[in-house]
N, C-alpha and C positions, 0 to 999 in steps of 0.2 A: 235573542232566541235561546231555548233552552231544550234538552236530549229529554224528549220522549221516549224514545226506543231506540237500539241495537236493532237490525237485522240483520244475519249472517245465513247465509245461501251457499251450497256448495256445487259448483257445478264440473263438470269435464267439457272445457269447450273446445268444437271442432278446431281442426289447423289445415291450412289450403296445405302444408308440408312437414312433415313429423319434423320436431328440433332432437338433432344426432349429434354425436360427438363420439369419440374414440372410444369411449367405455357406455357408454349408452345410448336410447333412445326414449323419445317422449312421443307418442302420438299421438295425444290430446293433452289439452292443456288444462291441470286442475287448478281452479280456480274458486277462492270465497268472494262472493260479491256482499261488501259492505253498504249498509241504507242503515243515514240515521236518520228519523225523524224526529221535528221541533215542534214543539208549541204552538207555532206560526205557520206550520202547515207546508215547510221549506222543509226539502228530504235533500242530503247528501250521497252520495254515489262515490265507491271506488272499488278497486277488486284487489287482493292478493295473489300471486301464484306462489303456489306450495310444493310447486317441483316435485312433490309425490303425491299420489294418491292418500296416501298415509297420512298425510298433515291435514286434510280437509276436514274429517270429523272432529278432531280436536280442535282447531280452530275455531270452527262453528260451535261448539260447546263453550269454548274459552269466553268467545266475543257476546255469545245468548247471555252467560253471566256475569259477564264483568257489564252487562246493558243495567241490570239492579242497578249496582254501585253508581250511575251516573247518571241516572235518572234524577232531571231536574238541575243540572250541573248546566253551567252556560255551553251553550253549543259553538265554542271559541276554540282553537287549537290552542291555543297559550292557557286556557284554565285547564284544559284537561289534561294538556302535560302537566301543568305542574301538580297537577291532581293522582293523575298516574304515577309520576316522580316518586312523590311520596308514600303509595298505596304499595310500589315496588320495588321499594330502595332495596329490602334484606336478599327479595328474588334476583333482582337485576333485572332487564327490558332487553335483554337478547332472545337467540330462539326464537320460541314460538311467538312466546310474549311480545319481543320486541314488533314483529312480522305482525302481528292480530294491531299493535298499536297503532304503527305505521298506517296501516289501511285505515282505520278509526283518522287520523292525522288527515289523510287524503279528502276522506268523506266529506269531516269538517269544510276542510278549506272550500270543496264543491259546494255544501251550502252556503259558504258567505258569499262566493260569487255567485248563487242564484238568487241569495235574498236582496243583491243589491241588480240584481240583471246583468252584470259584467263577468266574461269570462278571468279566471283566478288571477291571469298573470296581470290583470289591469290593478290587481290588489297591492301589485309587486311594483307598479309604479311604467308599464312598458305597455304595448300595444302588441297583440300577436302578428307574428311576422315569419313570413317563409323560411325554416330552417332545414340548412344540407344534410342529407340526412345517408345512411349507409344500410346496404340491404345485407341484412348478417344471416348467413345460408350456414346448414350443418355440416358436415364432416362431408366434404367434397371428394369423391370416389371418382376418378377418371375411368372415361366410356358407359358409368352411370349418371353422372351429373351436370353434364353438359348444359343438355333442357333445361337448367336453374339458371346458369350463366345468360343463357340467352333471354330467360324470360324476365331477369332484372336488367340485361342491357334495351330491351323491348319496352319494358317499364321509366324507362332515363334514370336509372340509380348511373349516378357520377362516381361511388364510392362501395366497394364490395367486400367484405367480409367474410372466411372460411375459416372452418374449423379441421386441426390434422393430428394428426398423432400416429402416425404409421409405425409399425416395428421398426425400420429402417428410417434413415434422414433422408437414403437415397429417394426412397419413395416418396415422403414428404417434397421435395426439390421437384421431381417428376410431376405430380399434381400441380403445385402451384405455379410449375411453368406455365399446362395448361391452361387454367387459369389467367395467368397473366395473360400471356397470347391471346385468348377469344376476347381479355377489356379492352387491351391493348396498352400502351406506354401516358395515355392522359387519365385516366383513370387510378385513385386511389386503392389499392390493394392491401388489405390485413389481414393478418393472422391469427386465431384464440388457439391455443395448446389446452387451457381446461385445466391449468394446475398440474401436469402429465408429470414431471420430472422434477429430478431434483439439476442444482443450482452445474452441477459439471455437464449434463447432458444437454440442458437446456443452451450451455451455453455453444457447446458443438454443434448443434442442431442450429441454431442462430448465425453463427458463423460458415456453416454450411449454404445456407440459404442468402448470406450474404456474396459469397463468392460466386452464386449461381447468376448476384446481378438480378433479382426480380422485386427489386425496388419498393420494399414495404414501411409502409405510411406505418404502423405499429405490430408487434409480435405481443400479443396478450396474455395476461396469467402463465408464464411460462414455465413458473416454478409456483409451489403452495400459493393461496393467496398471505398467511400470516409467517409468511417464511422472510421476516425481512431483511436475514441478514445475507437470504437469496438474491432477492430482489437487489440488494446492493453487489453484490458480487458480479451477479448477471451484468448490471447496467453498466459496470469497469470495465469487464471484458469486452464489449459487443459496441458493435456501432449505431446499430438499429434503435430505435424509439421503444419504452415499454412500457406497456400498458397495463392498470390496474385497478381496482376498487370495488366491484362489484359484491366481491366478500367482504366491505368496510362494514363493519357494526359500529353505525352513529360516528357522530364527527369525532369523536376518541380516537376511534380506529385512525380516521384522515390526517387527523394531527402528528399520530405516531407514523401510520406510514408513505404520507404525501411527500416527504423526500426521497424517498428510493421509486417512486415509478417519473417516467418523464409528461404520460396522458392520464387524466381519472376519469374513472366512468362509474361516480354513485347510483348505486339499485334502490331506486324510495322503497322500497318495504326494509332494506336493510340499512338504509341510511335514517331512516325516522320520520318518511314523509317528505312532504314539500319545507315543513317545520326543520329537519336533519339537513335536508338538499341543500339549503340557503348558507347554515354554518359551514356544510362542510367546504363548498363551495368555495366561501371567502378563506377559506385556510389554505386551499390549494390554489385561489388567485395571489394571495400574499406569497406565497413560494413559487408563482408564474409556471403553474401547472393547469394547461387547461381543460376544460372539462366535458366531459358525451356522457350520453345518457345511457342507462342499460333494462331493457323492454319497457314497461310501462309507458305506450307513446304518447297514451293520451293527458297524461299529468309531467310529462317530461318535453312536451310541447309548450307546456306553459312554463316551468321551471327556466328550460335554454335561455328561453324570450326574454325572461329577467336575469340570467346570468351572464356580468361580464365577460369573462372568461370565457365565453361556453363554444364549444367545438361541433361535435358531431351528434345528429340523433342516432341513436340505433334504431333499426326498422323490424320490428320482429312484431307482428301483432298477433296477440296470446288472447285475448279478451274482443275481437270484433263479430267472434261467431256467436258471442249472443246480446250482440247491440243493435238496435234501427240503424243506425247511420253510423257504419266505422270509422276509424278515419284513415284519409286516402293518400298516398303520395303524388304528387304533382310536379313534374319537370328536376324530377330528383330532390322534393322537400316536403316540411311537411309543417303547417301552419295548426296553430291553437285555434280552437274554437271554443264558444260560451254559449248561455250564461253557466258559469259552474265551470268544469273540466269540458264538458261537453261529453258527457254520460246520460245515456240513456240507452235503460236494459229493453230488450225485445223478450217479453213476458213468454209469447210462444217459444221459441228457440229456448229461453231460460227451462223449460217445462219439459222439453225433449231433453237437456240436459242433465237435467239435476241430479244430484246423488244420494239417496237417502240415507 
């Protein structure tokens, strides 16, 4: 097969619940939704999220023309990195670049699992299989956020996820008792701070939360994400598990800093695709760090399934509100489906969407 075209789409898609955190909110999710189509009449599907509004026209502009350049280039991930490699060695492939590739990266692999009918991860050599997956909720407010708790223990999430960052620690401890108390003591409990602090605060704040006894499976991002001589500091200090990667740019990043977190959670648009996810992957199995996914469910479905190592999915679905057939959780998991990623856009919904 061979790239016909680039398509880049910018859409705002709905969220059944705005993603918050202590310094923000999102209340719709911007999203480029990537189509390549081949020669052979096989289109790829994936989306990026650009976490602002701000990034979607550029993106779509970046991706409309860099579709020239690779017109006619085999529709294979591995020619078009190395293709890209070269076209962007002086720029580099971070930013925006790297984010618009990424998704290019995704699309790919979706057409090779369609032009062969098998879903992608059967390309990786594995069969999809029910994976545990964790309902990650925003900035948990007690006496407002209850109703969330409940409706992920309603749904059989076994593993939950909040976001804190309160001026006080005391109140951070406060929240997350609640919390604790409505999972109760079998249930996995974690933390994201979002980068909040630096390396002394983070580390009170940790220590805090340990002596309160509320038993967390990981504290995330709790200093910079490229703060690594944070991240090593923190992890001396504290007893708690820490979690990291989401801000990895490409397996670089993972090589330099997979020894100072103890869980990683590669983001494919910032890890480099399914293409980025595989390397980085086996660098953080060779240092016996294992690994969860960060949003992207529907291509991080497929990645888990062929990763040794692989731990937890994250369940955030950013991109279902403008698909036929989202994908669903099931007795607290969440299974790959084919052929491709299991992508497929709902043209109306895309239409209510879009961004001009």
């Amino acid at each position: 097969m061979r790239i016909e075209r680039i398509k880049a789409r910018a859409v705002m898609a709905p969220l059944a619940v705005p993603i918050t955190t202590a310094q923000a909110s999102i209340p719709a999710a911007p999203l480029v939704l990537v189509d390549v189509e081949t020669d052979e009449g096989v289109s790829g599907s994936a989306y990026i999220f650009g976490y602002t509004p701000l990034m979607l026209k550029p993106l779509v502009t970046f991706l409309t023309d860099l579709s020239e350049t690779l017109v006619g280039s085999p529709a294979h991930p591995a020619d078009v990195d190395r293709q890209t490699a070269s076209q962007f060695r002086l720029l580099g492939r971070q930013g925006m670049v790297g984010m618009a590739l990424a998704g290019l990266d995704l699309a790919l692999w979706d057409a090779q699992g369609k032009a062969v009918g098998q879903p992608v991860c059967a390309l990786f050599g594995t069969a999809p299989r029910p994976l545990p997956c964790y309902d990650s909720q925003g900035l948990f407010v007690p006496g407002r956020d209850e109703r969330l708790i409940e409706a992920s223990l309603a749904r059989g999430f076994k593993a939950i996820k909040v976001k804190l960052g309160f001026p006080t620690v005391a109140e951070d401890v406060a929240a997350l008792r609640v919390v604790r108390d409505m999972i109760g003591p079998e249930r996995l409990l974690m933390l994201d701070y979002n980068q909040a602090f630096a390396a002394p605060e983070a580390i009170a704040r940790i220590r805090a939360l340990e002596e309160a006894r509320l038993d967390l499976t990981w504290v995330e991002e709790p200093v910079p994400a490229e703060d690594l001589a944070g991240y090593r500091s923190v992890r001396a200090a504290v007893s708690t598990a820490i979690q990291s990667g989401e801000n990895w740019w490409h397996p670089a990043d993972a090589a330099r800093m997979v020894e100072a977190t103890d869980y990683a959670m590669p983001d494919m648009i910032k890890i480099g695709g399914l293409s980025g996810w595989f390397r980085a992957a086996a660098i953080a199995e060779a240092a016996g760090v294992p690994v969860s996914s960060h949003l992207f469910v529907e291509a991080s479905a497929h990645a888990l399934a062929a990763t040794p190592n692989a731990h937890l999915l994250e369940w955030l679905d950013v991109a279902g509100g403008v698909m036929t057939e989202p994908y669903s959780v099931e007795d607290g998991c969440v299974t790959a489906r084919g052929p491709g990623l299991g992508i497929t856009w709902d043209e109306d919904k895309i239409a209510r969407h879009l961004v001009h």
